[in-house]
C-alpha positions as a Markdown table, in Angstrom:
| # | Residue | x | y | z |
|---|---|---|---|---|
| 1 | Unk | 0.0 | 0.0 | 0.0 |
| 2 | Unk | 1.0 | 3.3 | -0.9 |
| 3 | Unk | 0.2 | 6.5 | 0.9 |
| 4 | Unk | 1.5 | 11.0 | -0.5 |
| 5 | Unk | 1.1 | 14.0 | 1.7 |
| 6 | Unk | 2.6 | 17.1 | -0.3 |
| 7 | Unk | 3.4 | 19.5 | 2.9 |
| 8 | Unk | 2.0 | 22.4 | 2.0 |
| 9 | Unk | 5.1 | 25.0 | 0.9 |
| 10 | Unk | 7.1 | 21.9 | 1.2 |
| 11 | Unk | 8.3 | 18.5 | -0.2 |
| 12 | Unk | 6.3 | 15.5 | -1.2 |
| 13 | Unk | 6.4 | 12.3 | 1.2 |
| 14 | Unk | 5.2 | 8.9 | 0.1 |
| 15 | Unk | 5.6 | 5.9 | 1.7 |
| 16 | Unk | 4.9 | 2.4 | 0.9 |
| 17 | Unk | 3.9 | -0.5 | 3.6 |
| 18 | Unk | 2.9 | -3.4 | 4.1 |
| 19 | Unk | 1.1 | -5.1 | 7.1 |
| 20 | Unk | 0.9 | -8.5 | 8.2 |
| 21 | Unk | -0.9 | -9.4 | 11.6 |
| 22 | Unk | -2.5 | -5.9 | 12.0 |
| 23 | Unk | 1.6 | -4.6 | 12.3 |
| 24 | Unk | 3.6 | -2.8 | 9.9 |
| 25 | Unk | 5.9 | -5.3 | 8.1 |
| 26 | Unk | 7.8 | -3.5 | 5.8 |
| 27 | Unk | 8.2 | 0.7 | 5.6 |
| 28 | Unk | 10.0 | 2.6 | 2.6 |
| 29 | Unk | 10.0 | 6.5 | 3.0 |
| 30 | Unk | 10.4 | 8.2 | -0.4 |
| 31 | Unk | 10.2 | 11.9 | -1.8 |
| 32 | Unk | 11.6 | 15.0 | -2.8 |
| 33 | Unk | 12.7 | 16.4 | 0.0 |
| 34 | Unk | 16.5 | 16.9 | 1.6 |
| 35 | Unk | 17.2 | 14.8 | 4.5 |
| 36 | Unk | 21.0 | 14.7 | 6.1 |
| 37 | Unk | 22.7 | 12.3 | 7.1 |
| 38 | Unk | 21.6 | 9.7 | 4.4 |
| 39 | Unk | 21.4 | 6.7 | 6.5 |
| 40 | Unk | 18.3 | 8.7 | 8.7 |
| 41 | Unk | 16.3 | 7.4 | 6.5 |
| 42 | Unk | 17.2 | 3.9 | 7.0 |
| 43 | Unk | 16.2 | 5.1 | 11.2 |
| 44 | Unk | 12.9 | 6.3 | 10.2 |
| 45 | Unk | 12.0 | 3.0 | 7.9 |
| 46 | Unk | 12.9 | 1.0 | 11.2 |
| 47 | Unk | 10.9 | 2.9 | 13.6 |
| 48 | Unk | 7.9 | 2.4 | 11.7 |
| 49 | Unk | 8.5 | -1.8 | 11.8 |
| 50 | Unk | 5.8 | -3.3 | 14.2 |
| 51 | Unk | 3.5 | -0.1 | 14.8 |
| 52 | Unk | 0.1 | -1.4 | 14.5 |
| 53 | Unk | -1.6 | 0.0 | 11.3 |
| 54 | Unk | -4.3 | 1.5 | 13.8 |
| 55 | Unk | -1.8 | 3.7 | 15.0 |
| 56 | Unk | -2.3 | 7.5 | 15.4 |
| 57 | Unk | -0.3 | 10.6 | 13.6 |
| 58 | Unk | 0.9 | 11.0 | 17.3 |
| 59 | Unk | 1.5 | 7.7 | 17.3 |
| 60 | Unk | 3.6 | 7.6 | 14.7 |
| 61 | Unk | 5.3 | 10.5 | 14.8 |
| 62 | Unk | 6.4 | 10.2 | 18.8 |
| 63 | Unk | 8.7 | 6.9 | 17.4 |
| 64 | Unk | 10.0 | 8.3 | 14.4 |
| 65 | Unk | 10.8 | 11.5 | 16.6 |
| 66 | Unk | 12.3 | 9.2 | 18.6 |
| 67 | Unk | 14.9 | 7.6 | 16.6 |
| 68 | Unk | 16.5 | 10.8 | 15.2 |
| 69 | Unk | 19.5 | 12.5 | 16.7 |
| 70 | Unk | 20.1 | 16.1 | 17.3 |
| 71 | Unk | 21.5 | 16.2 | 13.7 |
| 72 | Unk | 19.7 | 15.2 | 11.7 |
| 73 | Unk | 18.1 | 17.6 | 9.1 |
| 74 | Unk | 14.7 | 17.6 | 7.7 |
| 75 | Unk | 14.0 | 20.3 | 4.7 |
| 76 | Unk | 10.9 | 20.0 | 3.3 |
| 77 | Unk | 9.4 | 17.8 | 5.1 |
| 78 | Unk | 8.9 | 16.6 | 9.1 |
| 79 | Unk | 8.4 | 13.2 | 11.3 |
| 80 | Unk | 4.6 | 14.5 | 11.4 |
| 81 | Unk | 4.6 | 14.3 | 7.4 |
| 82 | Unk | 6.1 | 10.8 | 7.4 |
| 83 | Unk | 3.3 | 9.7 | 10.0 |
| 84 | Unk | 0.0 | 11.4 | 7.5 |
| 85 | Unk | 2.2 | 9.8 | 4.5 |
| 86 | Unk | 1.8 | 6.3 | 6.5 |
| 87 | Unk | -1.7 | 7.0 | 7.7 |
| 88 | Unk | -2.8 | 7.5 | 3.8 |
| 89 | Unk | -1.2 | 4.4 | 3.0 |
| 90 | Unk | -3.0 | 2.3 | 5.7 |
| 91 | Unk | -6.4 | 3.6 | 4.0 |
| 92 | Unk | -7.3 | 6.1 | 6.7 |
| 93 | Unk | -7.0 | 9.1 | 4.7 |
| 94 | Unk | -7.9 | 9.7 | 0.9 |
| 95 | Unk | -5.8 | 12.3 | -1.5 |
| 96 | Unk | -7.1 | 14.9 | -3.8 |
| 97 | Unk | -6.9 | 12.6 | -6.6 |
| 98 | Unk | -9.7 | 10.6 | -4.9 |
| 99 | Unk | -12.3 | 12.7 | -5.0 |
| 100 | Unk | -14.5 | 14.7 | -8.6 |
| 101 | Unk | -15.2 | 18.4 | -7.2 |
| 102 | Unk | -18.5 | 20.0 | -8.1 |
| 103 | Unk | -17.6 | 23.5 | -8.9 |
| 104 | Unk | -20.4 | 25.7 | -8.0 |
| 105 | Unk | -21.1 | 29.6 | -8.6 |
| 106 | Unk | -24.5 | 30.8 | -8.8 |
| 107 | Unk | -25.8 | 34.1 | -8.7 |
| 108 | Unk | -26.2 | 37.0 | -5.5 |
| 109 | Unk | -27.8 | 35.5 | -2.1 |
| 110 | Unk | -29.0 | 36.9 | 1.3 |
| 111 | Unk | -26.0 | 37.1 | 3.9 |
| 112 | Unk | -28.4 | 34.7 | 6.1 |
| 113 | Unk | -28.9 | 32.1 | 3.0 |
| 114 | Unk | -25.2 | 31.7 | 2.4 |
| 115 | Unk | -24.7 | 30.4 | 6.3 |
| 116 | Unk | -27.5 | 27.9 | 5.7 |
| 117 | Unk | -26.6 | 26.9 | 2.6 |
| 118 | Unk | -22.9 | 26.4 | 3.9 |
| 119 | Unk | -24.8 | 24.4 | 6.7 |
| 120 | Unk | -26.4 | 22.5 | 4.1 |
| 121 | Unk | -24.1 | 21.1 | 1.8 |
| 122 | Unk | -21.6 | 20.5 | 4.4 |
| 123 | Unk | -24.5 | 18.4 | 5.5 |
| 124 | Unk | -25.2 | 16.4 | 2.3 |
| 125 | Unk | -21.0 | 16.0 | 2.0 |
| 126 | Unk | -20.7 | 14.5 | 5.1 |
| 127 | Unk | -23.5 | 11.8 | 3.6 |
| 128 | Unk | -21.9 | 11.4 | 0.9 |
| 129 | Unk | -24.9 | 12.7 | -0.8 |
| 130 | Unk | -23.0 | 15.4 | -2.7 |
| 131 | Unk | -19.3 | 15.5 | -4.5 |
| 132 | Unk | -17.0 | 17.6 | -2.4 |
| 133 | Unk | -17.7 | 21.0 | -3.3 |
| 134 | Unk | -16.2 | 24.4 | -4.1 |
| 135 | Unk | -18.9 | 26.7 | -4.2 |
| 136 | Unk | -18.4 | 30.6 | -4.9 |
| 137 | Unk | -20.5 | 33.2 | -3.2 |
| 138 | Unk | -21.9 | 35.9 | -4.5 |
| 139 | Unk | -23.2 | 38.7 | -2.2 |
| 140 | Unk | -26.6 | 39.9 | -2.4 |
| 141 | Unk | -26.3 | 43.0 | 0.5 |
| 142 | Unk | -23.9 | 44.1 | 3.2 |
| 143 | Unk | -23.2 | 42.1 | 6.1 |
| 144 | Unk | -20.9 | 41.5 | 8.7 |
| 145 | Unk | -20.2 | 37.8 | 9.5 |
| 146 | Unk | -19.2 | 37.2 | 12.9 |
| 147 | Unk | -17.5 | 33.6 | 14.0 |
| 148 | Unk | -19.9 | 31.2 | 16.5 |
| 149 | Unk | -18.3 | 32.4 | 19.2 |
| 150 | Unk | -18.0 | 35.7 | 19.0 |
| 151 | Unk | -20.0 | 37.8 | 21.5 |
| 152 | Unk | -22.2 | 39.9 | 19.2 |
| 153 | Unk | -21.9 | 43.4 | 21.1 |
| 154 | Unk | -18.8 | 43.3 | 21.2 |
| 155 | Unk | -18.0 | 42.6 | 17.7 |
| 156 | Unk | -20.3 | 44.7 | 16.4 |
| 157 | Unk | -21.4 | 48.5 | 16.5 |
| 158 | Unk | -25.0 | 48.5 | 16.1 |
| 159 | Unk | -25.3 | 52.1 | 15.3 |
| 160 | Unk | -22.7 | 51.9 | 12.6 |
| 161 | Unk | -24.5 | 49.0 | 11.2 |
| 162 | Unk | -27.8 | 50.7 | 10.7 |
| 163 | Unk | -26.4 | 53.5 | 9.4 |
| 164 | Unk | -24.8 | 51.9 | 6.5 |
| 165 | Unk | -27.7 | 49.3 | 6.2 |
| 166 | Unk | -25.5 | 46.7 | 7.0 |
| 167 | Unk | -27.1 | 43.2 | 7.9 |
| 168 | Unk | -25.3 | 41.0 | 10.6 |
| 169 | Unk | -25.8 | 37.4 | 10.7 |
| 170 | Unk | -23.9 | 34.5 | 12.1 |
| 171 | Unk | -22.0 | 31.0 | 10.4 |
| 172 | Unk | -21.9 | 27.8 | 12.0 |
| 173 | Unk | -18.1 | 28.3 | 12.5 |
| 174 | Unk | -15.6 | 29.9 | 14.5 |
| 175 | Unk | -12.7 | 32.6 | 14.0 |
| 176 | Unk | -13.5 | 36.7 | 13.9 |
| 177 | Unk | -15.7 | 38.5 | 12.1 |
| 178 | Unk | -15.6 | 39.4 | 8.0 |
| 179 | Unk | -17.3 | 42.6 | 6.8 |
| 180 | Unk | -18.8 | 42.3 | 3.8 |
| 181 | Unk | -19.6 | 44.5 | 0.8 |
| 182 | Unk | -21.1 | 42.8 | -2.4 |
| 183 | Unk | -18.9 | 43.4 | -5.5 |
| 184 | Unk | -15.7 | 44.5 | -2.8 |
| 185 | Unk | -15.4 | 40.5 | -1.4 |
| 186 | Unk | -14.5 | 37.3 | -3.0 |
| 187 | Unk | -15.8 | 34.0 | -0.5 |
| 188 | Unk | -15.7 | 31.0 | -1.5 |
| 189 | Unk | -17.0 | 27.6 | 0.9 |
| 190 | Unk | -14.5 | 24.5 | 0.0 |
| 191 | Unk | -16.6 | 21.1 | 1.6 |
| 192 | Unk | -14.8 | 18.1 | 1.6 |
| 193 | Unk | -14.9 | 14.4 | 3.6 |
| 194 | Unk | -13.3 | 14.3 | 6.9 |
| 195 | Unk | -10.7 | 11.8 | 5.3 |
| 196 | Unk | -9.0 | 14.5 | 3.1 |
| 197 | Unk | -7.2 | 16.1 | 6.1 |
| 198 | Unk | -7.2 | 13.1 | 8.1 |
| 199 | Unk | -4.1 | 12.7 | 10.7 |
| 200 | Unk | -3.5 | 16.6 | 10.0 |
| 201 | Unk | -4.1 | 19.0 | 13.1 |
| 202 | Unk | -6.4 | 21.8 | 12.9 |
| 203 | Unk | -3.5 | 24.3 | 11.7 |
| 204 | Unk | -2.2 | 21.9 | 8.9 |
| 205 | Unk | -5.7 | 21.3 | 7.9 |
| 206 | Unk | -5.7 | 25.3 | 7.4 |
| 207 | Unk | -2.6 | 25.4 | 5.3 |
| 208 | Unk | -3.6 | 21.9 | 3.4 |
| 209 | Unk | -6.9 | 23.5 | 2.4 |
| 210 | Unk | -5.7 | 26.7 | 1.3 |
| 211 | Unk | -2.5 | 25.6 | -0.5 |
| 212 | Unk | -4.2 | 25.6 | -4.2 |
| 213 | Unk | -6.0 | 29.0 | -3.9 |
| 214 | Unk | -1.9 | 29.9 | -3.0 |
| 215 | Unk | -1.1 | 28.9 | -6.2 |
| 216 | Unk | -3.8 | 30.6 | -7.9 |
| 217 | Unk | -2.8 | 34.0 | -6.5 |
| 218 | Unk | 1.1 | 33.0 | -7.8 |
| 219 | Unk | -0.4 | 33.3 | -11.3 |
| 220 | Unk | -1.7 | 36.1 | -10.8 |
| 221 | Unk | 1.4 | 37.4 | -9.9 |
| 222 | Unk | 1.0 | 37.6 | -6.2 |
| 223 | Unk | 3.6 | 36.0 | -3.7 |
| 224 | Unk | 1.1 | 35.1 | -1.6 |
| 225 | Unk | 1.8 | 32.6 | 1.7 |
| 226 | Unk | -0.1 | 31.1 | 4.8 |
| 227 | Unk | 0.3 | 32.8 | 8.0 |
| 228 | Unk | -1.1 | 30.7 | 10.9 |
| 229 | Unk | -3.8 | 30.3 | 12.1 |
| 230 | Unk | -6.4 | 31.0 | 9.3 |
| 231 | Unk | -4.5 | 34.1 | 7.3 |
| 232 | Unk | -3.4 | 34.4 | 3.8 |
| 233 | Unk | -1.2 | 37.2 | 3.0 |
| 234 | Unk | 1.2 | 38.8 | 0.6 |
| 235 | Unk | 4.6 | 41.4 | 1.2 |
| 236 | Unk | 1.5 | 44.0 | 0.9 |
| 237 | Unk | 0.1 | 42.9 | 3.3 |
| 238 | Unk | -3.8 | 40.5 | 4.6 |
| 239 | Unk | -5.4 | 39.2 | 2.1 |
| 240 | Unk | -7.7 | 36.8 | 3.5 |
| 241 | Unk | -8.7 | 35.1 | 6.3 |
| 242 | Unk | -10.3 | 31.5 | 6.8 |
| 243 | Unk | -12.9 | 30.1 | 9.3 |
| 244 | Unk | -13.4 | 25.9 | 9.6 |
| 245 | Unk | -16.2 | 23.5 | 11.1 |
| 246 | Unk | -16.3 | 19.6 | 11.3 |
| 247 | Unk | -19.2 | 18.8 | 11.3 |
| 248 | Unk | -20.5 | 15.8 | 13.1 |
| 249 | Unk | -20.8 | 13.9 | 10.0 |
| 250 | Unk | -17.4 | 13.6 | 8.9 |
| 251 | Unk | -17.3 | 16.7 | 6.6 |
| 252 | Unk | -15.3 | 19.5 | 6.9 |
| 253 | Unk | -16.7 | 23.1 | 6.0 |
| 254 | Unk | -13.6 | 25.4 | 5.2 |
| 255 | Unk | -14.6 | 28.9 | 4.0 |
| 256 | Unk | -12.2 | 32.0 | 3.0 |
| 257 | Unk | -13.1 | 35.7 | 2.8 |
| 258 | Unk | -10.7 | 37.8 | 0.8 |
| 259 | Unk | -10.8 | 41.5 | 0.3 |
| 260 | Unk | -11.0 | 42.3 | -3.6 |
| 261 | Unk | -11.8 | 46.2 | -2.5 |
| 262 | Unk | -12.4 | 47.6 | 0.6 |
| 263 | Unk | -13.7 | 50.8 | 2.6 |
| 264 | Unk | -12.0 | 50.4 | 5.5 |
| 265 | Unk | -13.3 | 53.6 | 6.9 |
| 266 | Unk | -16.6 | 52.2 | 7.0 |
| 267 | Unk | -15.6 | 48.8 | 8.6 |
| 268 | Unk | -14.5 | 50.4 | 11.5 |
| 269 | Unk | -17.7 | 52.0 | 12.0 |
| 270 | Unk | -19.1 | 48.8 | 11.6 |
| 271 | Unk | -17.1 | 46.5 | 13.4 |
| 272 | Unk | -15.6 | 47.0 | 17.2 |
| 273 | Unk | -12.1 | 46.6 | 17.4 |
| 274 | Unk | -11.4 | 44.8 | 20.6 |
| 275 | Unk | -9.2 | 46.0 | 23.2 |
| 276 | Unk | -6.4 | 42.8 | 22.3 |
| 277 | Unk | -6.6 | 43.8 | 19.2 |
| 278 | Unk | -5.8 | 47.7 | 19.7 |
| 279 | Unk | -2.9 | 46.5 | 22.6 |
| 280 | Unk | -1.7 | 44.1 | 19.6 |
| 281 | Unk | -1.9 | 45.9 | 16.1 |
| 282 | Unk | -3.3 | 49.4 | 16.4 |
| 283 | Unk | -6.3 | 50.8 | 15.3 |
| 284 | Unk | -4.4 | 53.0 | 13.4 |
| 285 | Unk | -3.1 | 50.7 | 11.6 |
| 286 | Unk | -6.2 | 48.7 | 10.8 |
| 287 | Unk | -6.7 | 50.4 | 7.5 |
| 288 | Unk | -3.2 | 48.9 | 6.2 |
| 289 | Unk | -4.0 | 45.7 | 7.6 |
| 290 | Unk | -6.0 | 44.1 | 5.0 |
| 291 | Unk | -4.2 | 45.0 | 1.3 |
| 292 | Unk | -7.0 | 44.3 | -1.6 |
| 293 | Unk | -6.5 | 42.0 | -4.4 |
| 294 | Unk | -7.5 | 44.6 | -6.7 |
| 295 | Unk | -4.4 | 47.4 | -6.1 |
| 296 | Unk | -2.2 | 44.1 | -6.1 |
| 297 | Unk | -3.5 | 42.5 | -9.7 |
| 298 | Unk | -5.3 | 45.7 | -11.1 |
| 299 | Unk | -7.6 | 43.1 | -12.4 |
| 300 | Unk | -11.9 | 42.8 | -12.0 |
| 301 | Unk | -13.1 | 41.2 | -9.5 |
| 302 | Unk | -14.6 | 39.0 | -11.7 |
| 303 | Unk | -11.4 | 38.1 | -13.8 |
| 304 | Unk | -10.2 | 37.3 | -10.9 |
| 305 | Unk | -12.8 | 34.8 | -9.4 |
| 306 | Unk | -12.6 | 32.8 | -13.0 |
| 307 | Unk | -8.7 | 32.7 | -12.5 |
| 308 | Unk | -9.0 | 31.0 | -9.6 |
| 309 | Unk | -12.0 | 28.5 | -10.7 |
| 310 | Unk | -10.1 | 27.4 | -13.5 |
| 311 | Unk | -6.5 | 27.3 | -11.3 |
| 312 | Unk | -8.7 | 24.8 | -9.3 |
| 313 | Unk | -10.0 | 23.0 | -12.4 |
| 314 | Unk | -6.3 | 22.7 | -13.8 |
| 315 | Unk | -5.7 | 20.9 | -10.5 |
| 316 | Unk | -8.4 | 18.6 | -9.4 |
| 317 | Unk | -10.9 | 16.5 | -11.4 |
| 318 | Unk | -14.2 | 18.7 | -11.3 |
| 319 | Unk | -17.6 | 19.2 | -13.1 |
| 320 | Unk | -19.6 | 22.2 | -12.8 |
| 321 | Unk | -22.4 | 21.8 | -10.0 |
| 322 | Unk | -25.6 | 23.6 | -8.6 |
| 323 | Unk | -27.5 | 23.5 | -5.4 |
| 324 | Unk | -30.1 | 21.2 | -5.7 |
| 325 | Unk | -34.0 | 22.1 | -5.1 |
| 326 | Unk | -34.4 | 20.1 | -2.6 |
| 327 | Unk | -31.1 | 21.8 | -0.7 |
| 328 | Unk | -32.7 | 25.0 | -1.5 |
| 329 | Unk | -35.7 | 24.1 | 0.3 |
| 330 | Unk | -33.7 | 22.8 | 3.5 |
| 331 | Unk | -31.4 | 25.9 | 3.3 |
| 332 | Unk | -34.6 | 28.4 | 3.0 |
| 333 | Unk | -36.3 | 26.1 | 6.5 |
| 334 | Unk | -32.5 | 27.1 | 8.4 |
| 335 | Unk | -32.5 | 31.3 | 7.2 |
| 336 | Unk | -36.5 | 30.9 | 8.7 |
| 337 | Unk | -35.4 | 28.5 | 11.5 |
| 338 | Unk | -32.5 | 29.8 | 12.8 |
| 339 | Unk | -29.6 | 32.3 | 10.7 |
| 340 | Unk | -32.6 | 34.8 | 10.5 |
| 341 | Unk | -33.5 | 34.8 | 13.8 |
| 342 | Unk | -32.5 | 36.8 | 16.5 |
| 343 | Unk | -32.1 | 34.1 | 19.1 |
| 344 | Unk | -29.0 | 32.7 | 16.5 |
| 345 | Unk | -28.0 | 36.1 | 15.8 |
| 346 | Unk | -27.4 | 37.1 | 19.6 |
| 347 | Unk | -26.6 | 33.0 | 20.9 |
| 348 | Unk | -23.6 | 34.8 | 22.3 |
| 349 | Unk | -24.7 | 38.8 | 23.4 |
């Protein structure tokens, strides 16, 4: 059996196995990465002999960790990599390559039916009821976004939202809030099984998930890079940031907001900027913290959307998708149920 994990900005790891009596038999770590001295790969081969193929990530990478000496060099590449590389191999994890992504990009909705519908097909993923799914939002009116968490007075300033008609609604997962002007943002929702980022921590998961819209902004000349947590930025400064939620089904919802334009003066009307945040960046800085995509590529906005669908298309397998009727239907039931409502709204005052 045969297992890859590209690190993301890294090297590629494979590894082939095989088991006999639930226990790795035979290990052979391969890739493109650097590794000194030579003969630490012959150490991290060895460590993997005997491990029982329902061992962990952790598992795994606690006894390759544990056979390498202070001097050994890993470029590209880390014991953690080895151990998602084995775990894909042992059939716990699947690879892009396993899956055909619905591409899906329909026209302006609500602020409140994009969390359901986000709700929704992450639902029918997990079920296996719908491909995985890259679906591109397109923003019917102003809203601000705030994270599952997030306590809603103190995120947002209710006079400043009023005033520029602003709606406020809240997504089924965590991280800070977006503000959101239709034609000025580019989101996109990417749903896919649990199994895709299986053995990877929630930060890896981040940088897995986001590594092909990195390449996307490289051709369009942008030298753009992760930044953990949830950030993508370039020398110019923010350019996006992502939220994630597993779901109890074994999908995982991973959704990005980037800024194509942005009036920053209004967004600080909008939105409160919390006393960390002040201490830690500076509200005078706020307006250089987030650096559009359209002073970087001087392109559309929607130029800029089709580079990326067809980046994505040049990388995975794909057909063009829709939301179903009958998802409609559920995801109309949740804006009435619950992303509409005021209870949701305010869950955490």
């Amino acid at each position: 059996m045969r297992g890859e994990y590209k690190v993301p900005g890294g090297k590629l790891v494979a590894v082939d196995v095989e088991v006999a009596d639930g226990r790795i038999s035979r290990a052979a770590v391969s890739g493109d990465f650097f590794l000194e001295p030579d003969d630490a790969l012959e150490s991290i081969d060895g460590a993997l002999l005997g491990m029982p193929e329902t061992a962990t990530v952790a598992q795994l990478t606690q006894v390759i960790t544990s056979v390498l000496s202070d001097d050994v060099t890993m470029v590209g590449f880390s014991p953690e990599a080895v151990a998602v590389a084995v775990r894909r191999a042992l059939g716990h994890a699947s690879r892009w390559e396993d899956h055909e992504f619905e591409v899906v990009h329909e026209g302006p909705q609500s602020p409140a039916m994009h969390m359901a519908l986000d709700q929704v097909l992450a639902e029918e993923v997990g079920e296996g009821h719908r491909r995985p799914t890259l679906r591109i939002w397109e923003w019917g009116a102003p809203a601000v976004v705030i994270g599952s968490f997030q306590s809603l007075r103190n995120e947002v300033d209710p006079e400043g939202a009023e005033r520029h008609g602003i709606t406020v609604v809240r997504r089924i997962s965590g991280g800070g809030a977006m503000f959101i002007e239709p034609g000025n943002t580019i989101t996109y929702s990417l749903t896919v099984p649990a199994s895709l980022v299986e053995g990877l921590s929630f930060e890896r998961s981040y940088a897995f998930l986001d590594d092909w819209v990195l390449g996307a902004l490289g051709g369009l000349g942008i030298d753009a890079t992760y930044v953990p947590l949830n950030d993508i930025a370039s020398p110019a400064g923010k350019i996006a940031g992502a939220a994630q939620k597993r779901m109890a089904n074994g999908a995982v919802l991973h959704h990005v907001t980037m800024a194509y334009d942005i009036d920053a003066t209004k967004m600080l009307e909008v939105l409160r900027i919390g006393r960390e945040k002040m201490s830690d960046k500076g509200t005078k800085s706020a307006n250089k913290r987030v650096d559009p995509l359209r002073s970087q590529t001087g392109m559309p906005r929607a130029d800029v959307i089709e580079a990326f669908k067809e980046h994505f298309r040049s990388r995975y397998r794909t057909v063009e998708g829709a939301v179903t009727d009958d998802e409609r239907r559920r995801a109309e039931a949740l804006v009435a149920e619950k992303f509409a409502t005021a209870e949701w709204t305010a869950r955490v005052p």
